[in-house]
Structure formats: structure tokens, C-alpha cells
TIVOVEX-759628 format. One record per atom (N, C-alpha, C, O): residue in one letter; x, y, z. Coordinates in steps of 0.2 Angstrom, whole numbers, padded with zeros to 4 digits, always signed. Atoms other than C-alpha are relative to their C-alpha. Layout:
<pts>
AXYZ/...
</pts>
This chain:
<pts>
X+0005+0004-0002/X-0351+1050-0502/X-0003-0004-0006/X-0004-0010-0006/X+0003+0001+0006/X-0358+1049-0519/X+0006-0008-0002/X+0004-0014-0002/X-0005+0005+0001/X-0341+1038-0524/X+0000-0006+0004/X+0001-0011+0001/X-0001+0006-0005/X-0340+1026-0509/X-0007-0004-0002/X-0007-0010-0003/X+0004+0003+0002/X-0358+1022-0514/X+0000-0006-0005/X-0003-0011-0005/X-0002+0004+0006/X-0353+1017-0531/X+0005-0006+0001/X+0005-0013+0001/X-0008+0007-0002/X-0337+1007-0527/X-0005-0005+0006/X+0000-0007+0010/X+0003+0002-0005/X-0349+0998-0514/X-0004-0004-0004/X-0004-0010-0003/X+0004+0003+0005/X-0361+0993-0528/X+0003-0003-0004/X-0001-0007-0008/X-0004+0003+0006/X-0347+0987-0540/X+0001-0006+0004/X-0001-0012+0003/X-0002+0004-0004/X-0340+0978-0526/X-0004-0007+0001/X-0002-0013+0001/X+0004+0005-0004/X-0354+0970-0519/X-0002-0008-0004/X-0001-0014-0003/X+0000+0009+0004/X-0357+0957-0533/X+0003-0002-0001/X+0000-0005-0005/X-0009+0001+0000/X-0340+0952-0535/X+0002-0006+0005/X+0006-0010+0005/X-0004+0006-0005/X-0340+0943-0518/X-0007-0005+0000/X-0013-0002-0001/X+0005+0006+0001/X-0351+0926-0517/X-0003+0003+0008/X-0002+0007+0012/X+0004-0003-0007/X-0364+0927-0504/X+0001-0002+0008/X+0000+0001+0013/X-0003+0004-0005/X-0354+0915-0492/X+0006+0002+0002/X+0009-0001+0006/X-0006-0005-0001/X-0339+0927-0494/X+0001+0001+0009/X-0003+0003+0013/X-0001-0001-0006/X-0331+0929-0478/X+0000+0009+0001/X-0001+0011+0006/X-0001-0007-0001/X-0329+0949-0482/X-0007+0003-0001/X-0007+0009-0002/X+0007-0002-0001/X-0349+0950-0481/X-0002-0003+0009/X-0001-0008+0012/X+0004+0002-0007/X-0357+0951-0465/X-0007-0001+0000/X-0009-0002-0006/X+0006+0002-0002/X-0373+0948-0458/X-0005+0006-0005/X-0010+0005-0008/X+0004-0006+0004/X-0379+0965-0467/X+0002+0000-0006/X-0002+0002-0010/X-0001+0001+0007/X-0370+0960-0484/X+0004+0006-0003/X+0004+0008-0009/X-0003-0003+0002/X-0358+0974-0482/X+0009-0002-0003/X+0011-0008-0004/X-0004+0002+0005/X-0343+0974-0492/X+0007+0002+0006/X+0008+0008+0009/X-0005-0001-0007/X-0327+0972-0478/X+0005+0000-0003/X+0006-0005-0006/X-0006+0002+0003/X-0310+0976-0486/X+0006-0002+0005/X+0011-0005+0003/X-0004+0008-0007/X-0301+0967-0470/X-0001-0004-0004/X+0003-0006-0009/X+0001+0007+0001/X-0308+0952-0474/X+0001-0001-0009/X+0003-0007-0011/X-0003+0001+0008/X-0306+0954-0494/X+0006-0001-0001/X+0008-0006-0004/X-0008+0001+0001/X-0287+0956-0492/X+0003-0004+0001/X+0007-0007-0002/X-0003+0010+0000/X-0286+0939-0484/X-0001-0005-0002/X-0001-0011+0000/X+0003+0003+0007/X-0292+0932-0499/X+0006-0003-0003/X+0008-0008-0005/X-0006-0001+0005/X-0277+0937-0506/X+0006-0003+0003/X+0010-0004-0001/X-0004+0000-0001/X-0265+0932-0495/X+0004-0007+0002/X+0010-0008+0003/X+0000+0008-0002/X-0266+0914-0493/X+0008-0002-0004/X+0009+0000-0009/X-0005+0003+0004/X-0248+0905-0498/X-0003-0005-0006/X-0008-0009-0006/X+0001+0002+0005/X-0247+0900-0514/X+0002-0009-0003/X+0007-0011+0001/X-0005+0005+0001/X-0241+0883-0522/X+0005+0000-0001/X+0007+0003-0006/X-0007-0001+0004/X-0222+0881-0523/X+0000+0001-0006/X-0005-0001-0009/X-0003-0002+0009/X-0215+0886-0541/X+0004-0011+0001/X+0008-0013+0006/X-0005+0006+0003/X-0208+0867-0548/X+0005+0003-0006/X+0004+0005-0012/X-0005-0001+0005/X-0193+0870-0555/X+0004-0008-0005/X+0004-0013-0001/X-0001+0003+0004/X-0185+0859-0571/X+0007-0001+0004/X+0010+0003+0008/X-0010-0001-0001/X-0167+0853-0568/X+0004+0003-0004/X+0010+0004-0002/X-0006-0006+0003/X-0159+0864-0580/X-0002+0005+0006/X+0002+0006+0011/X-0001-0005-0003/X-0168+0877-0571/X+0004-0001+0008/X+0008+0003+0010/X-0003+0001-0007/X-0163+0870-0552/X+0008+0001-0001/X+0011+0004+0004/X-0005-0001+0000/X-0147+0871-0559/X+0003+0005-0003/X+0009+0006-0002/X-0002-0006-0001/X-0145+0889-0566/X-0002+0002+0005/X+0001+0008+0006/X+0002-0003-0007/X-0154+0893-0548/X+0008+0000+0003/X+0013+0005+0004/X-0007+0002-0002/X-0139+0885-0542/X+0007+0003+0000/X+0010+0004+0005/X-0005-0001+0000/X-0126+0891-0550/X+0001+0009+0000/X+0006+0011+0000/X+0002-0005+0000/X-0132+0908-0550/X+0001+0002+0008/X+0005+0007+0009/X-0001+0001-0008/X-0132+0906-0528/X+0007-0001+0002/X+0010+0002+0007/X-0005+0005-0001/X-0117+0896-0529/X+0007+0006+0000/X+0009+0008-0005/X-0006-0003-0001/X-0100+0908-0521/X+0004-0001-0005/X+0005-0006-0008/X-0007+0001+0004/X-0086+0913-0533/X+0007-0002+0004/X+0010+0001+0008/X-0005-0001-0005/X-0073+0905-0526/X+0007-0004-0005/X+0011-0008-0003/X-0007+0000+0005/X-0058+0905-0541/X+0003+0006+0004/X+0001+0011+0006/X-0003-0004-0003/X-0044+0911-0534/X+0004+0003-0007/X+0004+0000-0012/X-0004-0004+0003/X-0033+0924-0543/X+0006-0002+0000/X+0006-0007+0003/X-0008+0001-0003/X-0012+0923-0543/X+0000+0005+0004/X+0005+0003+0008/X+0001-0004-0005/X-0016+0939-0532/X-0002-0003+0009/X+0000-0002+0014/X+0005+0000-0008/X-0028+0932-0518/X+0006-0007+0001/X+0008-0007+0007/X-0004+0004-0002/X-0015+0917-0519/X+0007+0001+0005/X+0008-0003+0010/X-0005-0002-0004/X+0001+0927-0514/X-0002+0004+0006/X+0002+0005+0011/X+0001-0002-0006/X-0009+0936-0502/X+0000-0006+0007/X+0003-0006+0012/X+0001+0006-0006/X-0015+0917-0493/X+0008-0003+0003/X+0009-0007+0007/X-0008+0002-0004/X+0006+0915-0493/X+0001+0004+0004/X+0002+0002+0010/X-0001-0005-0003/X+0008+0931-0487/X+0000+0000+0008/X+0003+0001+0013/X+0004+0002-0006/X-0005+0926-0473/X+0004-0006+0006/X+0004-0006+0012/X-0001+0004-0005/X+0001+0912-0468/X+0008+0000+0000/X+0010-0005+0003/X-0007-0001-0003/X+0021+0917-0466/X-0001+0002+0007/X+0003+0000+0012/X-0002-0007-0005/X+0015+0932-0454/X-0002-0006+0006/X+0001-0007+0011/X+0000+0005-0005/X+0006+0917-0446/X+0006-0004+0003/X+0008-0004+0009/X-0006+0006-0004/X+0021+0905-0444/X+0005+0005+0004/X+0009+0003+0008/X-0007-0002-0004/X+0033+0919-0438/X-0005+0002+0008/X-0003+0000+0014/X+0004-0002-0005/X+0019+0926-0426/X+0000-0008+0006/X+0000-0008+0013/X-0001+0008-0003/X+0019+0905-0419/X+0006+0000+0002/X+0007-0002+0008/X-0007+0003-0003/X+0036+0904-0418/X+0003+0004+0003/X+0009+0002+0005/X-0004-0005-0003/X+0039+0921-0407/X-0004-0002+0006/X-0003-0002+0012/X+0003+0001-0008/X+0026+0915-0395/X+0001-0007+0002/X+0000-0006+0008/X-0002+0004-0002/X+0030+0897-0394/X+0009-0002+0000/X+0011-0006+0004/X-0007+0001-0002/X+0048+0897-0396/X+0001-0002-0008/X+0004+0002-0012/X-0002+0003+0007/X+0048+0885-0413/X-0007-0005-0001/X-0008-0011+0001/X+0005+0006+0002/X+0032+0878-0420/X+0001-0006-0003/X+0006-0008-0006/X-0001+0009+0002/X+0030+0860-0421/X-0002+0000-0008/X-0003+0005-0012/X-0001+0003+0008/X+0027+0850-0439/X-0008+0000+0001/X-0011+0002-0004/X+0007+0002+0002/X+0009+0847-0433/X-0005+0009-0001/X-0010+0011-0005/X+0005-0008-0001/X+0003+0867-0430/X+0002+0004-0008/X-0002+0008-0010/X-0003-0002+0008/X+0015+0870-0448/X-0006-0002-0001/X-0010+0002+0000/X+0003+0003+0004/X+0003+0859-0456/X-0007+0001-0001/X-0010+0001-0006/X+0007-0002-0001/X-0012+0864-0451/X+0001+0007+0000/X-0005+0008+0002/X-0001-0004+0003/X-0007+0882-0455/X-0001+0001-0007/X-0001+0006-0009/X-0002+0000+0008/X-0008+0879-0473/X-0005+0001-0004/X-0010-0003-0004/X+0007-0004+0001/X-0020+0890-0483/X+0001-0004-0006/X+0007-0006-0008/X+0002+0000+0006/X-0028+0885-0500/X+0005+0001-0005/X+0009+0006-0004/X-0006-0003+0005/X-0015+0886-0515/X+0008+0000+0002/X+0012+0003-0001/X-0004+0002-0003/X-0001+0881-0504/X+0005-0008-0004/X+0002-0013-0004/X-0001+0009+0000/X+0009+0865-0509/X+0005+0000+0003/X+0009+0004+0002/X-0004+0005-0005/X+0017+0854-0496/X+0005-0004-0003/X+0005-0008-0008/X-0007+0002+0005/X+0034+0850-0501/X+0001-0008+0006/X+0001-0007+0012/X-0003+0004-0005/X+0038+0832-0492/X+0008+0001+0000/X+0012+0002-0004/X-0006-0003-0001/X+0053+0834-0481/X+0006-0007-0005/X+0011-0006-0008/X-0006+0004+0003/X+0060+0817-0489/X-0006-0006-0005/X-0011-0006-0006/X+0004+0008+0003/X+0054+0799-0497/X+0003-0006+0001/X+0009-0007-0001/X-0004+0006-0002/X+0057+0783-0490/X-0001-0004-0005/X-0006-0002-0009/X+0001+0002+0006/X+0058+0770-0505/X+0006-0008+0002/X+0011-0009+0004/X-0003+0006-0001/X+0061+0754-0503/X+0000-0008-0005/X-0005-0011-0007/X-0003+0002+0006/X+0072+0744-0514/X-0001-0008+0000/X+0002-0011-0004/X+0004+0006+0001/X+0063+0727-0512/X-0005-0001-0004/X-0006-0004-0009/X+0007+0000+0002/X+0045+0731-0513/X+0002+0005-0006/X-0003+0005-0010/X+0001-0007+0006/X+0049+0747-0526/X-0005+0001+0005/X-0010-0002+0003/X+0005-0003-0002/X+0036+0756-0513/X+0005+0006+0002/X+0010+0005+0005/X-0001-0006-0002/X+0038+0774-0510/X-0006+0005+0006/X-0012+0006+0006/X+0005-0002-0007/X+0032+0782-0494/X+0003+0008+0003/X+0008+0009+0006/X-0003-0006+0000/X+0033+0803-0494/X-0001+0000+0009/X-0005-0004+0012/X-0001-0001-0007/X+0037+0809-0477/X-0003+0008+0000/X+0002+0012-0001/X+0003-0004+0000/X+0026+0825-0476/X-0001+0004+0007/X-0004+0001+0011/X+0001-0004-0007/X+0027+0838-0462/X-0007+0000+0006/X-0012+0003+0004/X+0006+0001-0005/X+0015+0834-0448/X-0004-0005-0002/X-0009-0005+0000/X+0005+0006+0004/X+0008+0818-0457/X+0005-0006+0004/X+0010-0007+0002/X-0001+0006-0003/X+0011+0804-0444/X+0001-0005-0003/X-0004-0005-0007/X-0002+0005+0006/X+0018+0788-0453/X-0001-0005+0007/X+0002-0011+0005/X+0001+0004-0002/X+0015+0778-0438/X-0004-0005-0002/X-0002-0010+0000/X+0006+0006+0001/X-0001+0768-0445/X+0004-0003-0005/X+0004-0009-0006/X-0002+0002+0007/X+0009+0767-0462/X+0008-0005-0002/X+0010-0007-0007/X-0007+0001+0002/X+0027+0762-0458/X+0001-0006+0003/X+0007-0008+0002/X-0001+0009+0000/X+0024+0743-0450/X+0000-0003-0006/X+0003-0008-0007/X+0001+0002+0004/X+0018+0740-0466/X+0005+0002-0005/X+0004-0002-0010/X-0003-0001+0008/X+0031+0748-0479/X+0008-0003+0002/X+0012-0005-0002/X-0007+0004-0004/X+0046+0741-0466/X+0000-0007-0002/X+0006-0010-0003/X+0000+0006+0001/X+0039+0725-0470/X+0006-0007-0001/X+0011-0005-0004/X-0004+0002+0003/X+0048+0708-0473/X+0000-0002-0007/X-0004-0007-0007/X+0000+0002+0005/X+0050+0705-0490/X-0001-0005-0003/X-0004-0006-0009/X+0000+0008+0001/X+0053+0688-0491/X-0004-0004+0003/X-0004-0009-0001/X+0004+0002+0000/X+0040+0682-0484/X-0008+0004+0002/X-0013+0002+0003/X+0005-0006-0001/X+0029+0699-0482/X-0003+0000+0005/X-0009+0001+0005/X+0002-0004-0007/X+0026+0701-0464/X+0001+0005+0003/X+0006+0008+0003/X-0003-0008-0003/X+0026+0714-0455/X-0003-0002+0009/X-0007-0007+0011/X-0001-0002-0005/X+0029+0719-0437/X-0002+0006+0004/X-0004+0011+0000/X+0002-0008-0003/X+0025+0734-0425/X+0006-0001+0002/X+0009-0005+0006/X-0008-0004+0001/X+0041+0743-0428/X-0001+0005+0004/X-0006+0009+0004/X-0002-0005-0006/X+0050+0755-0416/X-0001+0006-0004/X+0003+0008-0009/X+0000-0007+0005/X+0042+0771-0423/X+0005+0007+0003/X+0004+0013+0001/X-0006-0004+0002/X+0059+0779-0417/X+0001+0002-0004/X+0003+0008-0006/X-0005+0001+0005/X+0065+0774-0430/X+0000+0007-0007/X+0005+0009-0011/X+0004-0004+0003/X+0053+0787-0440/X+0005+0006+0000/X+0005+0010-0004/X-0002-0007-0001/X+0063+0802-0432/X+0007-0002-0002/X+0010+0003-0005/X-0006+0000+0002/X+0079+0795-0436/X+0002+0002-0007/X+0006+0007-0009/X+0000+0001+0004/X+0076+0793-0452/X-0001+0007-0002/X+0004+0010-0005/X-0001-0006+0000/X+0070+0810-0453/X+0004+0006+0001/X+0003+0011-0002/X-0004-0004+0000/X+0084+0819-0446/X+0005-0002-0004/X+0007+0003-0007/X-0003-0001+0006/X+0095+0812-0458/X-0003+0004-0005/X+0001+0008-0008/X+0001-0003+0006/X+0086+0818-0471/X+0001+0007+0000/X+0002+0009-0006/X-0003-0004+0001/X+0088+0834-0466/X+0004+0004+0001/X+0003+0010+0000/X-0004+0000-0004/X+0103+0834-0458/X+0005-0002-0011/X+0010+0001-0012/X-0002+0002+0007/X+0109+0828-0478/X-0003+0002-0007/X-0002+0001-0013/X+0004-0005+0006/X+0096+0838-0487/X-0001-0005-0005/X+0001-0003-0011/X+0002+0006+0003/X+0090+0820-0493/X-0005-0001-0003/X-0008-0006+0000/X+0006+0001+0003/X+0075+0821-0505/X-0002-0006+0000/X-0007-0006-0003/X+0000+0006+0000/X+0075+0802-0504/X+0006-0004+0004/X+0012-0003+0005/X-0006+0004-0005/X+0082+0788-0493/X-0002-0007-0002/X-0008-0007-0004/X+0001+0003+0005/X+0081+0772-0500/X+0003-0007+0007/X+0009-0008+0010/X+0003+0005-0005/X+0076+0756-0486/X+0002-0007-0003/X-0001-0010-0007/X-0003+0006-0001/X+0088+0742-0487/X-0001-0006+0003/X-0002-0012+0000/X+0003+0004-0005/X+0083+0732-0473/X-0004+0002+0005/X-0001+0005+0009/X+0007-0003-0006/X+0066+0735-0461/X+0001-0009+0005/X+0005-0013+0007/X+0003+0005-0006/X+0057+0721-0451/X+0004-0008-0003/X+0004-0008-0009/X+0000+0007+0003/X+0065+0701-0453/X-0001-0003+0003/X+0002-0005+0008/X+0000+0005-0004/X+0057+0688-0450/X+0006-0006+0003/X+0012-0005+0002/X-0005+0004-0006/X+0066+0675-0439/X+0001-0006-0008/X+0007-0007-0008/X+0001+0004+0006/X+0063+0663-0456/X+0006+0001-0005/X+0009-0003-0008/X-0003-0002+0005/X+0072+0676-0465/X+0008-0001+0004/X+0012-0006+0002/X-0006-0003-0003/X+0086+0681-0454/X+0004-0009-0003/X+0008-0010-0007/X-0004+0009+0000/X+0092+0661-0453/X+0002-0002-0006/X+0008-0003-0008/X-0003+0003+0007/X+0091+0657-0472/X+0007+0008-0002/X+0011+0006-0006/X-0005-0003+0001/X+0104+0673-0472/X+0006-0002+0003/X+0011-0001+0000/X-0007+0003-0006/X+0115+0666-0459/X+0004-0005-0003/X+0010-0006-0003/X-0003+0005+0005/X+0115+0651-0470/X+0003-0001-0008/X+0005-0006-0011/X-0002+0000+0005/X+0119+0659-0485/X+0008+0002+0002/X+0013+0000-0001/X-0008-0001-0002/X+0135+0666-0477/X+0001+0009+0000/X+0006+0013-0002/X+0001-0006+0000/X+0129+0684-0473/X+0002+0001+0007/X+0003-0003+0012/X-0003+0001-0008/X+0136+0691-0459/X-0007+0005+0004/X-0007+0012+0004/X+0007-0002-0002/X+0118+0695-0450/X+0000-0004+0006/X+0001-0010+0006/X-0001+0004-0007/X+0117+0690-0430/X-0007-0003+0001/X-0013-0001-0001/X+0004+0005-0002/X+0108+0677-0424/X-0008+0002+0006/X-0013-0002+0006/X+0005-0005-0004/X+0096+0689-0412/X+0001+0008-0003/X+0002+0013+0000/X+0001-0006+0000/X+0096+0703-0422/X-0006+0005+0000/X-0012+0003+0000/X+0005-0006-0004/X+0087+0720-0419/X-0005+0002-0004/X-0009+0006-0002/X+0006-0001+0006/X+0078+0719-0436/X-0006-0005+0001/X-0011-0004+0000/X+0005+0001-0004/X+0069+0704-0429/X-0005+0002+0005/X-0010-0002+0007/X+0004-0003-0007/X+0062+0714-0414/X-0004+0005-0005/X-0010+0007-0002/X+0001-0008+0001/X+0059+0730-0424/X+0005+0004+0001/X+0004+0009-0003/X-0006-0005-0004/X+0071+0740-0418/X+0009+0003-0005/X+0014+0007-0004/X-0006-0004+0005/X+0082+0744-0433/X-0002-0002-0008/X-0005-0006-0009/X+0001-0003+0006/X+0083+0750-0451/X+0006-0001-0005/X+0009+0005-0005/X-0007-0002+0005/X+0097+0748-0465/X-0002+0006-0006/X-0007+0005-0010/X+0003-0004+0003/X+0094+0764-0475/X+0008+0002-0003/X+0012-0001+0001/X-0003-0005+0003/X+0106+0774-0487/X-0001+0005-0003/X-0007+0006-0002/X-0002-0010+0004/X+0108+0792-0495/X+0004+0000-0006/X+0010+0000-0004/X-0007-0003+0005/X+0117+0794-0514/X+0003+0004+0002/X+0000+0007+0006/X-0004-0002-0003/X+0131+0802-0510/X+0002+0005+0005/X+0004+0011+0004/X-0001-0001-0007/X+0132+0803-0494/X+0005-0007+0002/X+0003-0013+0001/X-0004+0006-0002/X+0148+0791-0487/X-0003-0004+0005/X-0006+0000+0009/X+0004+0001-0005/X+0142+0778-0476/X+0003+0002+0008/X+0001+0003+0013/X-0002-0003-0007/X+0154+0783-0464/X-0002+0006+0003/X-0004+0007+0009/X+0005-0004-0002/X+0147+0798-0462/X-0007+0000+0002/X-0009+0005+0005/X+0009+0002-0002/X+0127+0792-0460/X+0002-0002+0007/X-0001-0001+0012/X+0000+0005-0007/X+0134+0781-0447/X+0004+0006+0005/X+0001+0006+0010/X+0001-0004-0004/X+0142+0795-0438/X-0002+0003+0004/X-0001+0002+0010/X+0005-0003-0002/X+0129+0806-0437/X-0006-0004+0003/X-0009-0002+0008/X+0005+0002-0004/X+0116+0793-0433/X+0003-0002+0008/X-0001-0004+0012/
</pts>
């Protein structure tokens, strides 16, 4: 009793008289002292170096190994065989979107066309539809057409029906301008042809015979 007394008397002056932890008697409330203390404080300002060791300190390790690498092959095999027992033969687009981190995508071929010098890889699941009015173009006077994007699959299974890392685009779209001054050069080029419309493509293969390309297409 003697102790409580004392710690009562140290206390009491310590708190202002308008202290919330004094009551009406001017007793010493250690409740209401405690909420003194509890109040939130100012944020801490941090410098930019510092925000930036916070950072990088937070910041995930995310360097891969040659281990974690062959495992993310590993993963995504079990994937495409496990696809290809349940659907029969995964398509180019569900391949391609399968494809883990540290992977490279090999394209199946390269269209390269011997006018413009432009090369246009052909990449498993990557639609060339938006891209291939414009790389068919006519060269002679650089227009382009909405071309038969058959023509894309054709192209493709040549290349790997001939294991064609490259196909090399002869003749795409022809203006009607073009075709004529051909006719008048003394080319043997028909007067409604299907390169006018869209509709066809002169391509080659190094060696591969043309009688052979033509075969098979």
C-alpha cells in the first residue's frame, strides 16, 4: 500500500491538470495514460537511395538457374504430351502459349522477299494475317491488297514438308498497272491474273527442283 502510494505521488505531477488520465478527483488513470502513447505517429520520409534499398530488398529473386531452366523444359514437354493425348494433336496456338520462361521459339520458316529485301519469320501460333497484305505487296508501285490468307498455310506446309528455314517471295500482290507493263515487256504473265485478285504467290526453296514444289503444292 505504502508502494502504490509512492508511484501515485511521482506520477501525479507528470500529468498536466487537463490530462485526460486525471479525473474529477485528480486520480492518476493508467487506462487513459496508455492512450497517450498510442496515438499513430508521423510516416518515416524516406530518401531515394533509401526507397530504393527498401525496394530492392522486397523485390523477389527472380534469376533463374540452368537448373530451374531444364526443369521449366522439362514442364512444359509433360504439358504438350499430356495436350496431345487429350486432344488428339495440339494446335500452333495452345503450343505457343505453353511456352515457359527461358524457352526460345524457333520459327517454323522465313518469308523474304526478293524485291523489297523484307523478311517476315513465321512463328508457331503467331497469325500473319494483319502482316502479310503488307509484305506481299506490289513492289512497283507499293500497294497492297487483302490477300487470300490461304495462301499463309500453303506456304507453310511447304516449308515443312521441305524443312525450309527460308522461302524466298518472288511474286505477291500485282497491281493491274504492274501486270500490263509485264505483258508489254514480253513476259509470259496473263492478262486476269490471280496475283491481281490476291490469290496467288510465286515462292522458291534453294534446292528444292521446281518440279517438285509444284507437285506437292
Amino acid at each position: 500500500m505504502t508502494a502504490l502510494f509512492a508511484l501515485l505521488t511521482v506520477c501525479g505531477p507528470l500529468l498536466a491538470p487537463d490530462s485526460p488520465a486525471l479525473g474529477t478527483n485528480q486520480v492518476f488513470d493508467p487506462i487513459a495514460a496508455r492512450d497517450l502513447h498510442v496515438v499513430p505517429g508521423n510516416p518515416t520520409a524516406f530518401t531515394k537511395r533509401e526507397e530504393w534499398m527498401r525496394d530492392k530488398e522486397l523485390r523477389p529473386d527472380l534469376h533463374l538457374s540452368d537448373a530451374a531452366l531444364a526443369d521449366a523444359r522439362r514442364a512444359a514437354t509433360l504439358v504438350e504430351r499430356e495436350t496431345a493425348r487429350r486432344r488428339g494433336k495440339p494446335d500452333a496456338a495452345a503450343l505457343a502459349a505453353m511456352q515457359f520462361p527461358g524457352i526460345r521459339i524457333e520459327p517454323i520458316t522465313t518469308l523474304f522477299n526478293i524485291w523489297t529485301r523484307e523478311a517476315l519469320p513465321v512463328l508457331p501460333g503467331d497469325p500473319l494475317e494483319a502482316r502479310i497484305h503488307s509484305f506481299l505487296r506490289d513492289h512497283y508501285t507499293n500497294q497492297a491488297t487483302e490477300m487470300d490468307t490461304r495462301l499463309i498455310d500453303v506456304l507453310t506446309r511447304a516449308a515443312r514438308k521441305f524443312s525450309a528455314s527460308r522461302i524466298e517471295v518472288v511474286s505477291g500482290y500485282r497491281s493491274p498497272k504492274y501486270n500490263l507493263m509485264l505483258r508489254k515487256k514480253g513476259h509470259q504473265v496473263a492478262r486476269s491474273s490471280q496475283h491481281i485478285e490476291g490469290h496467288a504467290v510465286d515462292f522458291r526453296i534453294r534446292g528444292v527442283p521446281t518440279r517438285s514444289l509444284l507437285h506437292f503444292v
